[in-house]
C-alpha positions in Angstrom: 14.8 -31.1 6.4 17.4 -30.4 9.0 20.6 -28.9 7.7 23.7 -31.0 9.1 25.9 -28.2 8.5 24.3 -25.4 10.8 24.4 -28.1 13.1 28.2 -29.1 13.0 29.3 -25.6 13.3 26.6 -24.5 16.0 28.2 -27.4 17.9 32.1 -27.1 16.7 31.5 -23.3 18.0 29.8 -24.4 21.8 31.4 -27.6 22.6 34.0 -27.1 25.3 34.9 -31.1 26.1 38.4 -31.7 24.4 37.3 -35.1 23.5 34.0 -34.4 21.8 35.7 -31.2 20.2 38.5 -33.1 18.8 36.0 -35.8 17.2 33.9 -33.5 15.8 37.1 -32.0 13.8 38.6 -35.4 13.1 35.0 -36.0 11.4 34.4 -32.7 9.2 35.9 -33.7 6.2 33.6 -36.9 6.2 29.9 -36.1 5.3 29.3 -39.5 6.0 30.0 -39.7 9.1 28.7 -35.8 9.9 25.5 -36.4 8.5 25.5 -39.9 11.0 26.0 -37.9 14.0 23.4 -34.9 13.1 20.7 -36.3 10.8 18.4 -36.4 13.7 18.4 -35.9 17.3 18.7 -39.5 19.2 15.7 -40.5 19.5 13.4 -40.8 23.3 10.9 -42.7 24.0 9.3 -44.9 26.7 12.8 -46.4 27.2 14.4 -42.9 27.1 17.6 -42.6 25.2 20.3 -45.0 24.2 22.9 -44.7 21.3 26.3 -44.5 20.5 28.8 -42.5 22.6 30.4 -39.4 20.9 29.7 -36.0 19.3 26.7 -35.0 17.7 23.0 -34.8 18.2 22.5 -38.5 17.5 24.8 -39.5 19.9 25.0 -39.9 23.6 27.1 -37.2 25.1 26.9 -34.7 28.0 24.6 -32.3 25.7 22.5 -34.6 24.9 22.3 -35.9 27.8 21.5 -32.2 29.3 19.1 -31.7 26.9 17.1 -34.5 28.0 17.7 -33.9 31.8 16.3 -30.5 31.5 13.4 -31.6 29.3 12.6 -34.2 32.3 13.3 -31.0 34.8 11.1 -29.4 33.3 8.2 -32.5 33.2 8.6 -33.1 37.3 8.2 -29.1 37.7 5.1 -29.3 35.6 3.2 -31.9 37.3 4.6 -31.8 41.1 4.0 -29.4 44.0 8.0 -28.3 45.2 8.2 -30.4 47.9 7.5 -33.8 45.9 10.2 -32.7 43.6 12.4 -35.7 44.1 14.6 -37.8 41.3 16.7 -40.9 42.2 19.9 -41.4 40.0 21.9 -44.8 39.3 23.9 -45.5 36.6 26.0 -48.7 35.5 29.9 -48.9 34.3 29.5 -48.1 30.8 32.0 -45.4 29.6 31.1 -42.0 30.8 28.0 -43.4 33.0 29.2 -41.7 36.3 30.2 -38.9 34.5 26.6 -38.7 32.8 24.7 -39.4 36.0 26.5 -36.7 37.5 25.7 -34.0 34.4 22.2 -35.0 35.2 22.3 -34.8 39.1 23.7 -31.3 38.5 21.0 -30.3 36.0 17.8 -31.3 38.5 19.6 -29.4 41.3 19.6 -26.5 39.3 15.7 -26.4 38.5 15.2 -27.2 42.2 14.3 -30.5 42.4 16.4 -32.6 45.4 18.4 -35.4 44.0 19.3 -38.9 45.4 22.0 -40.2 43.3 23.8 -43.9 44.0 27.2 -42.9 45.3 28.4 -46.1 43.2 27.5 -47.8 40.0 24.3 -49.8 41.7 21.7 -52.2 39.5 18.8 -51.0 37.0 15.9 -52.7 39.5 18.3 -51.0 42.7 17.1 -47.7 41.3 13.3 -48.9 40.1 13.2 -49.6 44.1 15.1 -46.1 45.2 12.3 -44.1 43.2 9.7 -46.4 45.1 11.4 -46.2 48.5 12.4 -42.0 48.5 9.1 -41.6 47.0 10.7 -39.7 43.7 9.0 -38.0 41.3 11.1 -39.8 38.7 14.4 -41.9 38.4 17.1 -41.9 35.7 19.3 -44.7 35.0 22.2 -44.3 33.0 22.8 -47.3 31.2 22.9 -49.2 27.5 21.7 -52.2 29.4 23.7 -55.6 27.4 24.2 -53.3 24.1 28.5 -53.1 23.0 30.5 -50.7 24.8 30.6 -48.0 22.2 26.7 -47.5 23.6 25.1 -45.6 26.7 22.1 -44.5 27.5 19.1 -42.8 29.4 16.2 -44.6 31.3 13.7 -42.8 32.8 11.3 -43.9 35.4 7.9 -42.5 36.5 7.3 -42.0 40.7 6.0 -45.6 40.6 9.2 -47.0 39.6 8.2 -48.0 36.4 9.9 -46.8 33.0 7.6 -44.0 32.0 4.5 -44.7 29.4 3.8 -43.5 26.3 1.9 -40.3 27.6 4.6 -39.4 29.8 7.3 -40.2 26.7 5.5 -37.9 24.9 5.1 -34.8 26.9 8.8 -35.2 28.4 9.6 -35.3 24.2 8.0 -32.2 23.3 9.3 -30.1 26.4 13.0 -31.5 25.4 12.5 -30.8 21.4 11.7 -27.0 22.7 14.9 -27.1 24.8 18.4 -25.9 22.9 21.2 -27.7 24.1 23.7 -24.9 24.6 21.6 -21.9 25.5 18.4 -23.6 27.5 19.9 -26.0 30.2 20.5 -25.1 34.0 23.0 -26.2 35.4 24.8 -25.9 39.2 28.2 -27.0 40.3 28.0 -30.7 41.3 30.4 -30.5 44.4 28.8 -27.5 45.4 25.2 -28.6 45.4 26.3 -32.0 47.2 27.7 -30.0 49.9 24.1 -28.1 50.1 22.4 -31.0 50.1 20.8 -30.3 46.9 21.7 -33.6 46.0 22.6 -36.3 48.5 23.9 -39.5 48.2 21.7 -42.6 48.8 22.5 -44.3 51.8 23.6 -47.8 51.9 20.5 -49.0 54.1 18.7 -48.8 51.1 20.5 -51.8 49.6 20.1 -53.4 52.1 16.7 -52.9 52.1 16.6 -54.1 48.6 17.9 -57.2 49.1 15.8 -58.1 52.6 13.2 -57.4 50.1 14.4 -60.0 47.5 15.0 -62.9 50.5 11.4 -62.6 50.9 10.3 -63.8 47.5 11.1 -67.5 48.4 8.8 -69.6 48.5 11.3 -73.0 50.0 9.3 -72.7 53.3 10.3 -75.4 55.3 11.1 -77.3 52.1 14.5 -79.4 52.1 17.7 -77.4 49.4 20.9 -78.5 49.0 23.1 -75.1 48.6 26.2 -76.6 48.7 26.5 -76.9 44.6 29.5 -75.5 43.0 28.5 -72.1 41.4 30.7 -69.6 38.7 29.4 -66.0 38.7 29.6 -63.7 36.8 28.8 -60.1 36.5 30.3 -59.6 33.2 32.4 -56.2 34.4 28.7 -55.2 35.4 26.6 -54.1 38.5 25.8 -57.3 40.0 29.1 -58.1 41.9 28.0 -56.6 45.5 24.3 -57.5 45.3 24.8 -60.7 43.4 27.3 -62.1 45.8 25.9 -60.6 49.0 22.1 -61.9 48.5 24.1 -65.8 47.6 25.7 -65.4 51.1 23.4 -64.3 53.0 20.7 -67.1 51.9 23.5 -70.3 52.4 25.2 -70.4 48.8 28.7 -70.3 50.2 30.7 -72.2 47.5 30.8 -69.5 44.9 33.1 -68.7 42.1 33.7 -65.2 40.5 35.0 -65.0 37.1 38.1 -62.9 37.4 38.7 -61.1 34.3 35.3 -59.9 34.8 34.8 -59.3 38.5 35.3 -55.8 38.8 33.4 -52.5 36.5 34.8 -52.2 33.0 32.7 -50.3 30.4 35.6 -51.5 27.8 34.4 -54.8 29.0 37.5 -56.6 27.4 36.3 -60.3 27.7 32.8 -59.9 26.2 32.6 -57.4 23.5 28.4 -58.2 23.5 28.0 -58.5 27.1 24.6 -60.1 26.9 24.0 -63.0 28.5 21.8 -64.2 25.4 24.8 -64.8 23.9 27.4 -67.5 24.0 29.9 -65.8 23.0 29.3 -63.7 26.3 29.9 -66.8 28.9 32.6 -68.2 27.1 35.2 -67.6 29.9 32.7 -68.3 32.3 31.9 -71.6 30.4 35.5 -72.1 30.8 35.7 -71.4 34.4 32.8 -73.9 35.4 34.6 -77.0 33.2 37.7 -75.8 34.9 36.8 -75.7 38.4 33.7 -78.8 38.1 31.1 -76.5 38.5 27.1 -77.1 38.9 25.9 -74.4 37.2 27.6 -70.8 35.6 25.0 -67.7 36.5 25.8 -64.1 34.7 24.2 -61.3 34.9 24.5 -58.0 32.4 26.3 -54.8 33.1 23.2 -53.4 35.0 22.0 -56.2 36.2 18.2 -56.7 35.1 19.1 -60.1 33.3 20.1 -63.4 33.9 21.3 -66.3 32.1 22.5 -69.7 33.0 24.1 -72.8 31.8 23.8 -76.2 33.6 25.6 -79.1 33.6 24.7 -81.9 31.7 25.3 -85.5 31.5 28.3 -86.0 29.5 29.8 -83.6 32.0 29.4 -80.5 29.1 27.3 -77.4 30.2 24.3 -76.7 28.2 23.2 -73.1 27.9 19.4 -72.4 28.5 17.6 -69.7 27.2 15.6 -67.0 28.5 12.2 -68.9 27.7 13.6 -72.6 29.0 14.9 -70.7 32.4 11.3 -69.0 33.0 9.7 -72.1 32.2 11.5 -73.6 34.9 10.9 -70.3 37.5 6.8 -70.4 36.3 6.8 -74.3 37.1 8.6 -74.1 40.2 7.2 -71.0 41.5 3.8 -72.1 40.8 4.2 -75.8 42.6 5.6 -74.6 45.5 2.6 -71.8 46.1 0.7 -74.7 45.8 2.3 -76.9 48.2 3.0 -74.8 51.0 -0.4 -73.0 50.6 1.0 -69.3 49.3 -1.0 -69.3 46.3 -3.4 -66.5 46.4 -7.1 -66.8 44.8 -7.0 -64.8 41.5 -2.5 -65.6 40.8 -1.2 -63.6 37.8 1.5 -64.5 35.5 2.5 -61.9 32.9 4.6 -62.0 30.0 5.5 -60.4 26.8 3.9 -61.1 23.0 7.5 -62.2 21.4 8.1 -64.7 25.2 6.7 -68.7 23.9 3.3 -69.6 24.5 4.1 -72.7 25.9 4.6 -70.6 29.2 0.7 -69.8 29.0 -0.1 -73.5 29.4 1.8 -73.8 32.1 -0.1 -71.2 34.0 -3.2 -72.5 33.0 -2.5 -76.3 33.7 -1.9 -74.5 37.6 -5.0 -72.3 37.4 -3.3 -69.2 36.9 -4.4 -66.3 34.5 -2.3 -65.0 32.0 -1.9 -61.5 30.6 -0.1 -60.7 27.4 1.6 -57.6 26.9 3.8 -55.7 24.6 7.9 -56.1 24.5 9.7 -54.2 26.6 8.9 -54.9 30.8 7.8 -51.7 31.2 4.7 -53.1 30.3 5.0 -55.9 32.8 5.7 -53.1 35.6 2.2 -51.9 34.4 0.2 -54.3 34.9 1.9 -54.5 38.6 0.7 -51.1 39.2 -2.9 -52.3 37.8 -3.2 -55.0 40.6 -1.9 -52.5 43.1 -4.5 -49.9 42.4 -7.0 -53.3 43.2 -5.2 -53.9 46.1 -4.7 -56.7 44.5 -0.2 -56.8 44.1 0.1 -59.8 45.5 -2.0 -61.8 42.9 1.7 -61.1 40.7 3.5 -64.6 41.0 5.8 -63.7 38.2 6.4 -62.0 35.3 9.1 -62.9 32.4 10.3 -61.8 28.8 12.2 -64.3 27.0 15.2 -62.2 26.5 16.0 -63.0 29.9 14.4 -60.5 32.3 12.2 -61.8 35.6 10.7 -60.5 38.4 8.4 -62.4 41.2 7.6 -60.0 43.6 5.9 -55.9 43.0 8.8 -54.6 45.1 9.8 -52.7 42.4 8.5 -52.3 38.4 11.6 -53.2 36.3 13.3 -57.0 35.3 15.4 -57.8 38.5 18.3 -60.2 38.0 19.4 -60.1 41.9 15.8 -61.6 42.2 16.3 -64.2 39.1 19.8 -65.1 40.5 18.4 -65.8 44.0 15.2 -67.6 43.0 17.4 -69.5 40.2 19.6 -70.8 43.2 16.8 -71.0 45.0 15.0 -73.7 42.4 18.7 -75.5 41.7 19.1 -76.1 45.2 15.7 -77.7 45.9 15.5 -79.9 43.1 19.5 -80.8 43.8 18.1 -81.8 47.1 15.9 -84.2 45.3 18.7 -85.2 43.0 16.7 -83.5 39.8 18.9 -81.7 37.7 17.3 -78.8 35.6 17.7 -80.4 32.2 15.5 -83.2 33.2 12.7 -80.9 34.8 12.7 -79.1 31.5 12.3 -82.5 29.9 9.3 -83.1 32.0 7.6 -79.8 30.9 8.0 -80.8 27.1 7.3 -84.6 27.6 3.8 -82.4 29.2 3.0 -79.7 27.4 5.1 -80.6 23.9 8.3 -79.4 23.0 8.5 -75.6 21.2 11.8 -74.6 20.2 12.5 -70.8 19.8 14.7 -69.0 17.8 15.8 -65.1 18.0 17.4 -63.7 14.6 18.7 -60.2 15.0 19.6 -58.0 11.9 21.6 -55.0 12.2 20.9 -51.9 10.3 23.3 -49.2 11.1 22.4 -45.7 10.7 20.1 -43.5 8.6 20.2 -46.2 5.1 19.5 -48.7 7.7 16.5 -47.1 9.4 14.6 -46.9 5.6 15.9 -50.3 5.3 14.2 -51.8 8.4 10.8 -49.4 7.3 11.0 -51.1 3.9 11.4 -54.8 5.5 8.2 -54.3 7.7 6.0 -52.8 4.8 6.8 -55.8 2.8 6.0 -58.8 6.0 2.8 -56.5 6.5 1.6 -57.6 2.6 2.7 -61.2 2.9 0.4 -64.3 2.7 3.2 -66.7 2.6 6.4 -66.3 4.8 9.3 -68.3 4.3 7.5 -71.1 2.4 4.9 -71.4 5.2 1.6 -70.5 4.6 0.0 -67.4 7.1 -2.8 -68.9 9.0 -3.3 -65.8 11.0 -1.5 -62.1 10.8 -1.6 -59.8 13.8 -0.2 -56.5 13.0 0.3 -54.8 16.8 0.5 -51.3 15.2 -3.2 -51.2 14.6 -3.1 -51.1 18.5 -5.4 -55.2 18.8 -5.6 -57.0 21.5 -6.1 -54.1 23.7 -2.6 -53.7 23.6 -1.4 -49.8 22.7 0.2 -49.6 19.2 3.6 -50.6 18.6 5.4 -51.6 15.2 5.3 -55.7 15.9 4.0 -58.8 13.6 3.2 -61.8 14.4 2.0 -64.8 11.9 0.7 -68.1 12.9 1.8 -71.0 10.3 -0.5 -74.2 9.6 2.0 -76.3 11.5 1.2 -74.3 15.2 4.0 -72.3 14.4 4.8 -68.6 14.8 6.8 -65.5 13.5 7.1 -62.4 15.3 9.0 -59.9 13.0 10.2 -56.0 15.2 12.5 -53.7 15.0 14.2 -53.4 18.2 13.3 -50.7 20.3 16.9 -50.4 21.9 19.5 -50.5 18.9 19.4 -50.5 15.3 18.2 -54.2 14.9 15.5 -55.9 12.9 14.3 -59.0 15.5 12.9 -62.3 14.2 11.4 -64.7 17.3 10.3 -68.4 15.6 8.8 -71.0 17.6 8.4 -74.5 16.1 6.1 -77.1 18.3 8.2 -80.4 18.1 6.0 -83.9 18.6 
C-alpha cells in the first residue's frame, strides 16, 4: 500500500513549476483530493498515458510526463544499435501539449537518441506517417485525443508506426516503474540541443508528403463527382485546419466553410466542452453554421484529428447526424463498388474492424467477397493486422479498416485512424453520388432495405477516481455471472478476457440476445468510463 503522504511531501519538496507547486499546497488540507492525485501512478499501457492535467503522480504533468519519456529512452536504447536511435514527436493543442512535447524532445536528446519533433501542433496519423517516413525507432504523440480539456496525454508508437503492443507496453512499464521522477530522468536544454541538431524540426515536405499520400486512396478513376456542394468544417480548435482544408483544395472542393469560433488551436476549446465528434452537443455551432449558410453537409474532425464525423442534409431541409457505424457503412459500400467497377480490387481484399463496430458491416464485405477480420477495440489493433499483410507482401489486400467510434483508414500509409483520409474519401463519396443526384441518407436506406436495419447504441458511464475504479471492477464481475441481461435472455456470452477468438485478453463482454441482438459491456481504456454498445436488428 502506497503511502500518499511520503508522496505529497517528496513532491511539495522537488516540484519547481509555480503552477503545480501552488496546486499541490492549495490541495493539502484535502485528503480527498491528495489521495486522488497520488493513489497510484497514472496508469501506461498500449495507449500510453492520458489523464487529468495537474499535480501529482496520477496526473499528467511535466514529471510524469518525464518519467515516462525516460522509461521509453531507456526501451529505444535497449533494443536499437545508436544510429537507429530516432523518435518523431507531434502533439495537438490541448493545454500544455507543446510544452509537454518539448519536455520529452529534451529528455530523448539527453539519452542520445536524435529527435524529429513537429515544429507545430500537426495530426495523430501526421506523426504515425513521420515515424514510418524518418524511419524512427518510436513516436510520441501528445494528445487526450476527443477527451474534455482538463485531459492530456501520452501516445507511444512502435518504428512501424503503430501504437506499441502489449509486449512493448510492458517492458517500456517496468523500465519506467524503476525510474524516480525527480532523481532518474536526463534531461538537456531544449534550445540548446535544437541548435546542435540533437533534435530538429520536421520539415514541411513531409506534410506534404502526407497528403500526396492520402490523394492516392481515391478510387473516382475517371468516374463523374460533383464537388461543387456547399461544405461547413470544422476542426473543433483541433489539428485538422491546415491538412483538412488543404487536401479539400487541392482535390476540387472549393466551396468550403470554416466554423469560426473554432477555426484556430484552443485547448480551452470554449465552444465544445466534449470535443468529440460522437457527440451532438460537439457540432452544435457547426449544425448551426450549415442551416445558416444552406449547407450540404457539416464535416468535424477532433482536436488531433484521427476522427471524423458528419451530418447530412435531409429532406425537410434539417441535417441528420450519422454515426460512426452508418458513415463506415457508407465508406465499406462505396469503397468496395468502385474497386469493383474500375477493376482495383485486388484477389484476397481485407476489411478490418473492431469487436464493439456492428456486424452488419461484415455482411457487407461478404455480399462483395471480401474477408473480414475482427479485432479488439482500440485501432492499434487494426494497424496490426496492416503490418501482418505487409510482412506477406500482401498491404495492398487492406481496402479499409473502421471502428464505430468514428476512426477510418483506407490505405497502409500509415498504422493509426486518419481523419484527413476519412474527410477526403467522405467528400470523395458525397461528391459522386451528388453527381448521380443520391443523397447519403438514401444510400444508407438502401443498405438496410439489403442487409436489414441494426440500430446501435453507445451508453457511457463515468466513474471518477479511485471509488469509481472498484465500482467499474464490481459492475464487470457481476455482467460476467449473468444469464439474463436487461430482461433479455443470454443466448451466447463471450468474455474477451479469457483471451477467445484468438484475440489477446482484454476486459470486454459481449452477449447475444434471442432476438439477434447484442451487448458489449467495457470499461474504457482511455478515461474513467464504463461503455455499453447495443445493437437491435429492426425488420
Amino acid at each position: 500500500m502506497r503511502d500518499v503522504k511520503v508522496l505529497f511531501e517528496t513532491w511539495k519538496s522537488n516540484v519547481k513549476e509555480k503552477e503545480l507547486l501552488d496546486e499541490l499546497l492549495a490541495i493539502e488540507s484535502d485528503q480527498n483530493k491528495v489521495s486522488d492525485a497520488f493513489y497510484r501512478d497514472l496508469e501506461f499501457g498500449t495507449g500510453g498515458l492520458r489523464g487529468v492535467l495537474g499535480a501529482g503522480t496520477n496526473r499528467m504533468n511535466v514529471y510524469t510526463v518525464g518519467k515516462a519519456t525516460q522509461g521509453l529512452a531507456d526501451y529505444v536504447v535497449k533494443h536499437f544499435e545508436p544510429k537507429a536511435r530516432v523518435v518523431a514527436i507531434s502533439y495537438d493543442s490541448r493545454i500544455n501539449s507543446d510544452v509537454f512535447a518539448k519536455r520529452a524532445a529534451a529528455i530523448f536528446a539527453a539519452n542520445g537518441i536524435k529527435v524529429y519533433l513537429y515544429k507545430t501542433l500537426m495530426p495523430t496519423p501526421c506523426l504515425s506517417f513521420a515515424v514510418r517516413r524518418l524511419g524512427a525507432a518510436a513516436g510520441v504523440m501528445v494528445t487526450a485525443s476527443h477527451n474534455p480539456a482538463k485531459y492530456n496525454g501520452y501516445k507511444v508508437y512502435g518504428s512501424d508506426g503503430c501504437q506499441i503492443t502489449e509486449d512493448a507496453a510492458n517492458e517500456t512499464l517496468a523500465l519506467i516503474e524503476k525510474t524516480d521522477v525527480f532523481d532518474d530522468v536526463k534531461i538537456v536544454d531544449f534550445d540548446k540541443a535544437l541548435q546542435s541538431g540533437a533534435i530538429e524540426y520536421i520539415k514541411d515536405e513531409i506534410l506534404t508528403e502526407f497528403i500526396e499520400r492520402v490523394k492516392k486512396e481515391s478510387v473516382l478513376g475517371g468516374e463523374k463527382a460533383d464537388r461543387s456542394a456547399s461544405i461547413i468544417y470544422t476542426p473543433l480548435n483541433g489539428t485538422g485546419l491546415v491538412p483538412v482544408t488543404r487536401i479539400l483544395k487541392e482535390t476540387g472542393f472549393k466551396n468550403v466553410k470554416i466554423v469560426k469560433e473554432q477555426e484556430f488551436p484552443d485547448g480551452h476549446f470554449p465552444t465544445c466542452p466534449y470535443p468529440n465528434p460522437e457527440i451532438r452537443e460537439a457540432l452544435e455551432l457547426g449544425l448551426r453554421y450549415a442551416k445558416e449558410n444552406n449547407a450540404d453537409i457539416l464535416i468535424a474532425t477532433d482536436p488531433d484529428c484521427d476522427r471524423v464525423g458528419i451530418a447530412v442534409k435531409n429532406k425537410q431541409g434539417d441535417f441528420t447526424l450519422l454515426t460512426g457505424n452508418e458513415t463506415g457503412f457508407l465508406l465499406l459500400d462505396f469503397i468496395a463498388s468502385m474497386r469493383i467497377k474500375n477493376g482495383i480490387m485486388p484477389k484476397d481484399p481485407v476489411f478490418v474492424k473492431t469487436i464493439v463496430t456492428s456486424d452488419l458491416a461484415e455482411k457487407i464485405a461478404q455480399s462483395y467477397g471480401i474477408r473480414t477480420v475482427n479485432v479488439l477495440t482500440g485501432f492499434k489493433y487494426i494497424g496490426e493486422q496492416i503490418g501482418l499483410l505487409e510482412k506477406k507482401n500482401a498491404a495492398d489486400s487492406y481496402i479499409l479498416g473502421f471502428e464505430e467510434s468514428y476512426g477510418y483508414l483506407t490505405g497502409s500509409y500509415v498504422r493509426d485512424k486518419d481523419a484527413v483520409d476519412g474527410v477526403f474519401m467522405i467528400a470523395e463519396m458525397f461528391a459522386y453520388y451528388r453527381a448521380k443526384g443520391i443523397s447519403l441518407l438514401d444510400k444508407l436506406q438502401e443498405i438496410y432495405d439489403k442487409f436489414g436495419h441494426y440500430v446501435s447504441t453507445l451508453e457511457s458511464f463515468a466513474f471518477e477516481g479511485q471509488e469509481g475504479f472498484v465500482k467499474m471492477k464490481n459492475i464487470m464481475d457481476d455482467y460476467r455471472k449473468a444469464t439474463e441481461v436487461e430482461g433479455k435472455k443470454v443466448v451466447t456470452k463471450k468474455d474477451y478476457s479469457l483471451g477467445i477468438d484468438g484475440l489477446p485478453k482484454s476486459n470486454v463482454l459481449k452477449f447475444t440476445f434471442e432476438d439477434g441482438g447484442t451487448m458489449v459491456v467495457r470499461p474504457s481504456g482511455t478515461e474513467p468510463k464504463l461503455k455499453i454498445y447495443r445493437c437491435q436488428i429492426q425488420k
